[in-house]
VOPAGU-2260 file (C-alpha; in pm, 1 decimal, decimal comma):
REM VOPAGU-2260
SITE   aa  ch    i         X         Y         Z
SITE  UNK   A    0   -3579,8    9862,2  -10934,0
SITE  UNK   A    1   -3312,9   10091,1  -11013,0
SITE  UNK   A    2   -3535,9   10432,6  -11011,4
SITE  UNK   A    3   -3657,2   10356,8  -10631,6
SITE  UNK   A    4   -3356,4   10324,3  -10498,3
SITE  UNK   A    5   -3089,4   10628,3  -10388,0
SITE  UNK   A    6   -2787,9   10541,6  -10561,5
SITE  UNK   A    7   -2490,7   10618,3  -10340,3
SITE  UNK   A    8   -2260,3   10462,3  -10067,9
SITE  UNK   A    9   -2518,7   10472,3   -9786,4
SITE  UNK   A   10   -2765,8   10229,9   -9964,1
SITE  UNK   A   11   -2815,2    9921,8   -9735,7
SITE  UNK   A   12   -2948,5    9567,9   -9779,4
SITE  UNK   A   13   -3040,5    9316,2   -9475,9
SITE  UNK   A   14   -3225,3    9006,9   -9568,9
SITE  UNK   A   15   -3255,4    8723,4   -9326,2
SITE  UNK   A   16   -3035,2    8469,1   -9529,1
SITE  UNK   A   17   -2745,9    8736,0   -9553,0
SITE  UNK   A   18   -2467,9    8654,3   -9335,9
SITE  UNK   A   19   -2377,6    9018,6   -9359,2
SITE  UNK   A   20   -2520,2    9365,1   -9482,0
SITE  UNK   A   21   -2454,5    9496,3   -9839,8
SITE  UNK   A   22   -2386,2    9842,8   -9849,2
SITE  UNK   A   23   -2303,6   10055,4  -10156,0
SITE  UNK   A   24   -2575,9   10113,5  -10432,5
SITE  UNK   A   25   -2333,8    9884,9  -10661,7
SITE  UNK   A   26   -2369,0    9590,0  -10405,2
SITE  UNK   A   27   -2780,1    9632,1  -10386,1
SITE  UNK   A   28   -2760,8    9642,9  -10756,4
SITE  UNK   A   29   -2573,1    9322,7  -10804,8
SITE  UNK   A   30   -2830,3    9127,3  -10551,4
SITE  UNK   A   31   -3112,8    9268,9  -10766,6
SITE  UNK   A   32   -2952,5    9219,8  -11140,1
SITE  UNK   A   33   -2885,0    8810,5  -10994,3
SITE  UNK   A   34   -3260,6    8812,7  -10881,5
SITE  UNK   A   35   -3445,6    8930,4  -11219,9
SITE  UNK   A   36   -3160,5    8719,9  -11373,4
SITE  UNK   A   37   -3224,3    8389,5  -11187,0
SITE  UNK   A   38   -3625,0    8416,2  -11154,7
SITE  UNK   A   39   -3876,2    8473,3  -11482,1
SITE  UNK   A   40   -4162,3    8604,0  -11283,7
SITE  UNK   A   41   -4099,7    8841,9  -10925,7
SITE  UNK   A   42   -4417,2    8986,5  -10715,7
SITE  UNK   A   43   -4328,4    9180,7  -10391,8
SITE  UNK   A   44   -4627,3    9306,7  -10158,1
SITE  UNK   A   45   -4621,2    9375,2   -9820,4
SITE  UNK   A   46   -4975,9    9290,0   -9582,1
SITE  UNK   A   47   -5094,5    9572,0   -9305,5
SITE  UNK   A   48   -4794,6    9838,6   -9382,7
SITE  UNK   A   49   -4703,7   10073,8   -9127,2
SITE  UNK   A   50   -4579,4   10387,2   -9230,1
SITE  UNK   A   51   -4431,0   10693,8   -9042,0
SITE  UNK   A   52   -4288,2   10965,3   -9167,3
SITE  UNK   A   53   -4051,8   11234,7   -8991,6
SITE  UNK   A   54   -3897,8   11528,8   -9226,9
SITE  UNK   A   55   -3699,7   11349,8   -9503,4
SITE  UNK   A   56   -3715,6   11027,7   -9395,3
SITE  UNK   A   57   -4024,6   10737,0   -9378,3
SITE  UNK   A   58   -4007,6   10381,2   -9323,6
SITE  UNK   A   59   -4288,6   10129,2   -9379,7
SITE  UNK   A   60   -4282,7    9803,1   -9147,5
SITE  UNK   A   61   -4473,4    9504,9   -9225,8
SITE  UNK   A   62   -4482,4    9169,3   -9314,3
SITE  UNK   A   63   -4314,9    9145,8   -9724,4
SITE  UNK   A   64   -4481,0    8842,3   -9930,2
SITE  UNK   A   65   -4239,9    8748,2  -10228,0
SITE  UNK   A   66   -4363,1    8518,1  -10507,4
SITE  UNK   A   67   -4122,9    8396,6  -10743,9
SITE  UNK   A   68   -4104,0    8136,3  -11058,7
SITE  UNK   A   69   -3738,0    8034,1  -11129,1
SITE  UNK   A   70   -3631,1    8000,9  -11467,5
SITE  UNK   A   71   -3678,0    7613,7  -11407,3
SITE  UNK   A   72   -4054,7    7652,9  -11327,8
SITE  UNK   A   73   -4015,6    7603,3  -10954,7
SITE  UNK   A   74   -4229,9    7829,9  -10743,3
SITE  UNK   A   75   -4076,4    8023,6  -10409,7
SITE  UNK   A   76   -4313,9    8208,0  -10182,1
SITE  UNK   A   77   -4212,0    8347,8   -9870,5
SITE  UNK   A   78   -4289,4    8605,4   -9626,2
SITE  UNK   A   79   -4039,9    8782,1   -9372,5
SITE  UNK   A   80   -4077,2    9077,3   -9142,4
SITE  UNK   A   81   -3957,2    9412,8   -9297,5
SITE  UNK   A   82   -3870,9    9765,2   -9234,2
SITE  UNK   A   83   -3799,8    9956,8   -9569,3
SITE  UNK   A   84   -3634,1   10297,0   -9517,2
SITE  UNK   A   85   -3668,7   10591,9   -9732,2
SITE  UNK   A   86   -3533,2   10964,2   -9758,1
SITE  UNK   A   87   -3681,3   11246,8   -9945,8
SITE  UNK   A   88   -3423,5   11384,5  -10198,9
SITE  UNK   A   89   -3510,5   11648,4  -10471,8
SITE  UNK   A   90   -3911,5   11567,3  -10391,0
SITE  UNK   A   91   -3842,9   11207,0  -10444,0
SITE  UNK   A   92   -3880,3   10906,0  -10211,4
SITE  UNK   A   93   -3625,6   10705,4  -10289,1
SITE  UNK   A   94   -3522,9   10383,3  -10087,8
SITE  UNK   A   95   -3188,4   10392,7   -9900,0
SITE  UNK   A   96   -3236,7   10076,3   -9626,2
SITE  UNK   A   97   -3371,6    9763,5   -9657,2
């Protein structure tokens, strides 16, 4: 995940069971690192994207399916609502809000 992701102090996370945003590339990180830590198998798609684009910046809205297999063999699927936000920097799309 690391490479998609802008890697500075305006990096934000919002996920519905959040009780608050993380902001700061090192707090995204740290949710990611304890997710590929905690599951043995992670697939992320997302069903009838919408995508706009204005200069240097694009976000995508649409529903995000997420299917993962804990270590312990349980199986979590869910699907939430998203808007992903991304900014063009050095002809890279890189995501900065999600």
């Amino acid at each position: 995940m690391e490479p998609l992701w802008a890697h500075d102090d305006r990096v934000t996370m919002i996920r519905p069971s959040f009780k608050t945003a993380l902001v700061g590339w090192d707090a995204v990180r740290k949710i990611w690192v304890e997710a590929f830590t905690r599951n043995s198998e992670i697939s992320i798609s997302m069903d009838s994207p919408v995508v706009s684009v204005t200069d240097n910046v694009g976000w995508v809205v649409g529903i995000e399916r997420a299917h993962m297999r804990r270590a312990s063999g349980e199986v979590v699927d869910s699907a939430v609502l998203t808007t992903r936000v991304f900014e063009k920097r050095d002809s890279r799309w890189l995501l900065g809000k999600l």
